[in-house]
N, C-alpha and C positions, 0 to 999 in steps of 0.2 A: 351183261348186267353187273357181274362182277369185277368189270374193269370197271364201270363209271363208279359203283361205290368205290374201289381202289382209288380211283379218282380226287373222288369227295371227302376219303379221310384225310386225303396227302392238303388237299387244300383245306381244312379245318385245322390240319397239323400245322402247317404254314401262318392261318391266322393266329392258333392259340401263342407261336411262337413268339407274333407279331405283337400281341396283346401282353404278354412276359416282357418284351424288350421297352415295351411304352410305358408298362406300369411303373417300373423302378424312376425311371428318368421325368414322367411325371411327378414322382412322391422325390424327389432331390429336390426339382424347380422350387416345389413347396419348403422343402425343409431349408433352400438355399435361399428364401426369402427376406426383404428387412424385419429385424427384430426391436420393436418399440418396449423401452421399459417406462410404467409409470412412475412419477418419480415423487414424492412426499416430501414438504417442506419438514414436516411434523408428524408422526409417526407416534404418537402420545402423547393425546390433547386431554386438557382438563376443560368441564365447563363449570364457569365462575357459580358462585350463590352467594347472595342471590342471584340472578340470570341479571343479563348487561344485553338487553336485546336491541340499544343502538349501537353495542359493539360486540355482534357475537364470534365467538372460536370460530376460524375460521379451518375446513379441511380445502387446503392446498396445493395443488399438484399443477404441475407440469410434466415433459414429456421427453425422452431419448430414445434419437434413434440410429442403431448402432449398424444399417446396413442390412445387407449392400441395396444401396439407390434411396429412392424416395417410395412411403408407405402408401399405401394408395387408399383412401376412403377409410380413414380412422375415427371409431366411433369409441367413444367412453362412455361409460356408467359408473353411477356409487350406487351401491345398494344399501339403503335404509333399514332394512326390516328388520335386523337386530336391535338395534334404538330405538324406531320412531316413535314407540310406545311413550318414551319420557324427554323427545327432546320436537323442539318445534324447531324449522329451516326456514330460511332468506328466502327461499324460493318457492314457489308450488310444485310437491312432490306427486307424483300418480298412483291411483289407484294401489300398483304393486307394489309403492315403496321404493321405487328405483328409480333415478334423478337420470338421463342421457342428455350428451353434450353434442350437437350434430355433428354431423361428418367431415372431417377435410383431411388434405394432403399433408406428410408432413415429413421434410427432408431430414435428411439426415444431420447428426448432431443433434444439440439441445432446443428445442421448443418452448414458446409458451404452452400452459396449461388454466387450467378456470380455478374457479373455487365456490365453497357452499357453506353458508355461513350454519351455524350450530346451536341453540341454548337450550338449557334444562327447563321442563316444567317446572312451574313452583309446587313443591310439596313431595319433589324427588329427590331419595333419600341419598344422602352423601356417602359416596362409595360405590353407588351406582355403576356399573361397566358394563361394556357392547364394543362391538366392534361395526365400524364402515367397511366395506370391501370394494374398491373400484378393480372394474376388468375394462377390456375393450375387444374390437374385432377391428380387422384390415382385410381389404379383399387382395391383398398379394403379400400379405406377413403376421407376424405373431406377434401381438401387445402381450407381455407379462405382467400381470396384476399386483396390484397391491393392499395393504393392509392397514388402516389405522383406528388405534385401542381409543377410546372417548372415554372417559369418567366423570361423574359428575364430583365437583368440586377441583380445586385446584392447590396445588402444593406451595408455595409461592418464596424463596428463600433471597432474603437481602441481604449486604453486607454492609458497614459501617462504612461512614466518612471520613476520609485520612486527611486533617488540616495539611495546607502544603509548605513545605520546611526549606529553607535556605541557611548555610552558612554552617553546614556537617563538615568538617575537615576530611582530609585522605586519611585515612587510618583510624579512623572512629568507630562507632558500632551503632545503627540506632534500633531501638526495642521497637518495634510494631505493636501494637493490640490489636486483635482480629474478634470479629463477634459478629455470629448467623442471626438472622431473626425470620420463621417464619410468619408470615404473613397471610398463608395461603388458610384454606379450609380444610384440609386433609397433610396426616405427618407427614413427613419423610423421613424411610426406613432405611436412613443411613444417608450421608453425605458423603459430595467428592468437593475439598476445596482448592480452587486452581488460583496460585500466585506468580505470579511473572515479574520478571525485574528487566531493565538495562543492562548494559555488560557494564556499566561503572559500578554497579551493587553486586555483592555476594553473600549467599546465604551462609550467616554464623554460624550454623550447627545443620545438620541432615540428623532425620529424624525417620525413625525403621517404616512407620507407617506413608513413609511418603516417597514418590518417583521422580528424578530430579533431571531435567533433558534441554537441551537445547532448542528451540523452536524457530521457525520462520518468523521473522519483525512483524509486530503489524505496525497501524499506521503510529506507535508510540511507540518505536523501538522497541518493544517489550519481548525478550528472547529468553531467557533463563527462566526456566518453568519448575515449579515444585508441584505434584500433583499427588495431596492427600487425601486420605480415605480415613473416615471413620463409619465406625456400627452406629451410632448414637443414634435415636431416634428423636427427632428434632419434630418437638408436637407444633400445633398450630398456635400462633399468638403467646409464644413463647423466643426468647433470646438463650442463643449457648455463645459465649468465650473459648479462646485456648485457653489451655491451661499455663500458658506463659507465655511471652510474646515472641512474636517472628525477630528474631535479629539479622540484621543488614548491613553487613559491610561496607563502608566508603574505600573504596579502590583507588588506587594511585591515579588513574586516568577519571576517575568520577567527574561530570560536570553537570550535566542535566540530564538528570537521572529521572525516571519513573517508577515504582512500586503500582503491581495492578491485582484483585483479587476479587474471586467471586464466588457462588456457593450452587452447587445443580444436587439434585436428589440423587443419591446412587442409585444405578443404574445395573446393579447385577457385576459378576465378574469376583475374581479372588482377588483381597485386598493387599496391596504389596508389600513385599516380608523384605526389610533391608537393616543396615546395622543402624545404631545408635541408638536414644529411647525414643520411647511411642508418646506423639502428642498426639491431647485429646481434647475432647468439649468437656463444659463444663456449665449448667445453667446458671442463668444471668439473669434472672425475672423476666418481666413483660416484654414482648416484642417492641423492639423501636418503631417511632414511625416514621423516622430521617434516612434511614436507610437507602441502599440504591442497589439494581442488580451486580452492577461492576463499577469499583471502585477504581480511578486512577490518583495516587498521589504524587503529585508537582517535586522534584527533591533537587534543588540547586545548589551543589558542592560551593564550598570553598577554593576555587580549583580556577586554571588558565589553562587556555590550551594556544600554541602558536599558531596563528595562521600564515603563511610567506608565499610570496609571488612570486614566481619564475618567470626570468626572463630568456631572453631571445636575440640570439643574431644571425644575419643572414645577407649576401654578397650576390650582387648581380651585376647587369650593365641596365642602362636606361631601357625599356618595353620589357628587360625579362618581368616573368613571375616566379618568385620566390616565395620560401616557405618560412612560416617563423612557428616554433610551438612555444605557448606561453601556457605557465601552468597555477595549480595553486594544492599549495600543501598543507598536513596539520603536521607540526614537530611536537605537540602533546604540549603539558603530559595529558591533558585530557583530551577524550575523542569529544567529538561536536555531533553530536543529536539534538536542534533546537527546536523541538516541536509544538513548544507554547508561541510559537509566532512565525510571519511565511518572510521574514524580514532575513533571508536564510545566507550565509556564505557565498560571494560572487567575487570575480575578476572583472575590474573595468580597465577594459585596452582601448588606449589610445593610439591610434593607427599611427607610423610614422609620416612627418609631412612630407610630400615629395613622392608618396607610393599612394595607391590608391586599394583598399579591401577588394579582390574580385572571389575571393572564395572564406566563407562564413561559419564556424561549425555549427551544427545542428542545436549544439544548447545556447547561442548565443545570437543578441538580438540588438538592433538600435539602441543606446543609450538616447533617450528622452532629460535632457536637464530639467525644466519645468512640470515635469511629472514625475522625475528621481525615480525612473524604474525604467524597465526596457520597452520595448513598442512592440514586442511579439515577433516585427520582422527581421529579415535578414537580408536587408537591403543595402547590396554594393556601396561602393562611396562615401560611406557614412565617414566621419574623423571619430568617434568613439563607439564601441560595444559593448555590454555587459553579459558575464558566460554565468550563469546557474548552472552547477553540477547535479547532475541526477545521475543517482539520487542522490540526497543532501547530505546525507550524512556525511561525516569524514573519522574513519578510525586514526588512532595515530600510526603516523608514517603513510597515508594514503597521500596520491598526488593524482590529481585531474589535468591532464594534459587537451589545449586546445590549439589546435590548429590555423591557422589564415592563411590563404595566398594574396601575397601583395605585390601589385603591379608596378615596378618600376616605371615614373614617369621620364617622358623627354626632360631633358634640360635638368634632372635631378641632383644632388649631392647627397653625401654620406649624410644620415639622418636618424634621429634618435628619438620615438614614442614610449611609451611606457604600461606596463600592465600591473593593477592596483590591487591588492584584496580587498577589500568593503564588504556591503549587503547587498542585496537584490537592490535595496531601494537607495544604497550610496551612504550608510553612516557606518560609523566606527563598529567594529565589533568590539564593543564593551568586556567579554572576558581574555581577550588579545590584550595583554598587556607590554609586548616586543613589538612597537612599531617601527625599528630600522630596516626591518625586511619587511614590510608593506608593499613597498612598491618596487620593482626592477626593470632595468633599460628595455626599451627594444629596439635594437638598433639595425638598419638596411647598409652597408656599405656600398657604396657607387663607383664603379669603375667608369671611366669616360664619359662620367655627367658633367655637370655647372660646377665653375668651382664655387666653394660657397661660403656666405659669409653670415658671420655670425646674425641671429636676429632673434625675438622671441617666439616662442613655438605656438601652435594652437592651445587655447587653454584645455583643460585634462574635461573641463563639462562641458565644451563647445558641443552645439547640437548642426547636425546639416540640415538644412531646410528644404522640405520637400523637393525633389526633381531636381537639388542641387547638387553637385559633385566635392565632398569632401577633401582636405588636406590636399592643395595645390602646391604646386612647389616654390610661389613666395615668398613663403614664412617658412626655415628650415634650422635646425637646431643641428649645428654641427660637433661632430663627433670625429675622436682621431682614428677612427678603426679604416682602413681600407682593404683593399686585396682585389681578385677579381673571380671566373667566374660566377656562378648560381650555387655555393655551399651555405648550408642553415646549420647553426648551433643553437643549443639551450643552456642557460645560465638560470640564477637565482639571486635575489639579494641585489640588484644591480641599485646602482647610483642616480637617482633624480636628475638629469641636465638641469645646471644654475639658472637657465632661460626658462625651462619648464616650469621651474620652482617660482619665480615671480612672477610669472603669469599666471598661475594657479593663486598666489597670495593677492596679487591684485584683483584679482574675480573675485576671492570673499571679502575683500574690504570694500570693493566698489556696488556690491549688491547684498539681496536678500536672501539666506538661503532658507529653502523650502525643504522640511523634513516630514514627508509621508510615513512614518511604521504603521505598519499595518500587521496587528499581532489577533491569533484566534484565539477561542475563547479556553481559558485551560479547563483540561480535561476534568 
């Protein structure tokens, strides 16, 4: 008897051991699960007064998930019960006040998420506060929740209209005026105001109360940030001023400049302590009604900047492929950020005659003559291409280098095309005022081709026509470079072939030309 209990404990010992070794590696698989965080557009919504109930605050969310794998049967809620008292929903809410969003899978990375529109009853008082809380559940991970504050009323701060100015010199200074106007229905206890410039603008003065930082472009070049804080309490239906204006430096390189500014409530945090004096608001009467959240002002300098074409030479025999890079430069002094139009910076190469394009670069596309812009494609053969630099801009001293391989044809001779600066869409860049380097050679030398004789070239807009094969070796514009053979060089500034040059003059005397710009709308 006393063996088998001996027995029975050894094997209960055994199990509990078994039951120890499974619990830990169970509760890991769990903790080892994907982690979903909810994620908030807005995280501190006002709701308007009076309510806007064909346009209500909308709470926002979508969804990450940060692993490992895919979340399995993820379920979302917002809980009401803190508000529903004073606000009516988009949606029909249940009994407990809690909104759920059905179940699905959701891999890893960023997600869609839903939303649930929001507005105040009327006769709720302004200043009103609650809170939303969305949670979730996953049967193999952990949703972390989130939180967002609702108030009734809205804080609403606009900034002034900056007319857009042309014809600032380098070396100038221009005075800004700045002025907040609440608009909303509840103050704001304290402002943060965010000003961004170009790098052709520099701020005249730094001021203690402001942080002053380089930023990521956005799509107006806008990089140079001043980021001020004031206490003021900015009531509703009320305008505040600086107290002096922003001054802006016109820069040696200035050309198309932007000035950007806008006004957000502060937001908490210690207000930045730096040297110089402290700007501040200052009331200005009644709130505007022109105002806008973010202002962009238009500022085109008095200013050129170079644009020059590099050219290209390159030595093979008849069938090799050869390499030519052809480029395009700024020499300043201003950089070239043209973001009031898509009429932006390009190269049009003219393939030389006698070689055929078998390799394309990725930013360069068919020149189209009847449409003065490129085709998108990158189809072989063609006798002209146009290259857009991405990104567009050009600092000074930047050079965009593009690539071709070009096939020497049988029976070929030394041969000379050309690559142009222009626009996207083929005109003049108007603040380019150096056009002797516009355009430079490209030239193929030929060892053991045709010999060849003079003749005029393809014209610089010739288009190929569909399924036809460009620049044949008929028409070949002789050049005295030889050698033998597959080396490629790069040059700049090169020399118009006299052949190219009148057959380029006779196309615009003999036809119409067609000028597409196509400019967006300024900011």
């Amino acid at each position: 008897m006393a063996h088998r209990r001996h027995r029975l404990g050894a094997a209960l010992a055994v199990f509990a051991a078994a039951v120890a070794a499974w619990l830990p590696v169970t509760s890991a698989q769990a903790a080892d699960g994907p982690v979903v965080h909810i994620q908030l557009q807005d995280d501190d919504l006002g709701l308007p007064v009076p309510p806007t109930t064909d346009d209500p605050t909308m709470v926002n969310w979508g969804l990450r998930n940060d692993g490992p794998g895919t979340a399995k049967d993820v379920t979302i809620s917002a809980d009401l019960s803190n508000v529903i008292d004073w606000v009516t929903t988009d949606a029909p809410v249940p009994a407990d006040h809690v909104y759920t969003w059905p179940a699905r899978d959701v891999p890893e990375g960023d997600a869609a998420g839903s939303l649930i529109g929001l507005s105040a009853k009327p006769g709720t008082p302004l200043g009103t506060t609650g809170t939303v809380t969305l949670s979730g559940t996953s049967a193999n991970g952990t949703v972390v929740s989130a939180t967002a504050k609702v108030t009734v009323g809205t804080t609403d701060l606009k900034v002034n209209r900056l007319a857009a100015r042309e014809g600032d010199k380098p070396g100038s200074t221009i005075d800004t005026p700045v002025t907040i106007s609440n608009v909303g229905t509840l103050p704001a206890h304290g402002v943060r105001l965010r000003m961004r410039t170009t790098v052709g603008l520099a701020y005249a003065e730094h001021y203690s109360n402001c942080v002053y930082s380089k930023e990521r472009a956005d799509a107006y070049g806008l990089t140079e940030q001043a980021l001020c804080t004031f206490d003021t309490v900015v009531e509703p239906g009320k305008s505040y001023r600086l107290d002096r204006p922003v001054g802006l430096d016109v820069t040696d390189q200035a050309l198309f400049e932007y000035f950007g500014h806008e006004a957000l409530p502060l937001s908490g945090g210690a207000p930045p302590s730096g040297t110089g004096p402290a700007l501040s608001l200052v009331a200005a009467g009644a709130a505007a009604t022109d105002g806008t959240s973010i202002d962009r002002q238009h500022i085109d300098a008095d200013n050129t900047a170079d644009m020059v074409a590099g050219g290209a030479t390159a030595e093979g025999e008849p069938g090799d492929l050869v390499h030519v890079t052809v480029s395009l430069s700024n020499e300043g002094p201003g950089w070239v950020g043209y973001n009031a139009s898509d009429d932006q910076p390009a190269l049009l190469v003219t393939v030389p005659t006698g070689t055929r394009a078998e390799e394309i670069p990725g930013s360069c596309s068919v020149w189209n003559k009847e449409a003065q812009a490129g085709t998108g494609e990158q189809t072989p053969g063609a006798p002209q291409y146009i290259c857009n630099p991405r990104p567009s801009e050009f600092a000074v001293g930047d050079t965009r280098p593009f690539e071709f391989g070009l096939r020497i044809r049988a029976n070929a001779a030394t041969t000379t095309g050309e690559a142009r600066a222009t626009t996207a869409y083929g005109n003049t860049m108007t603040f380019d005022h150096t056009h002797g380097n516009d355009t430079a050679a490209v030239t193929v030398a030929v060892k053991g081709g045709a010999t060849a004789t003079p003749s005029t070239s393809a014209s610089p807009s010739a288009t190929a026509a569909a399924g036809t094969d460009g620049n044949n070796p008929r028409t070949q514009t002789v050049s005295g470079t030889g050698g033998s053979g597959s080396l490629a060089s790069t040059g700049s500034s090169g020399t118009v072939p006299v052949a190219a040059a009148c057959g380029a003059a006779a196309l615009v005397l003999g036809g119409g030309v067609l000028l597409l710009v196509r400019r967006r709308n300024r900011a």
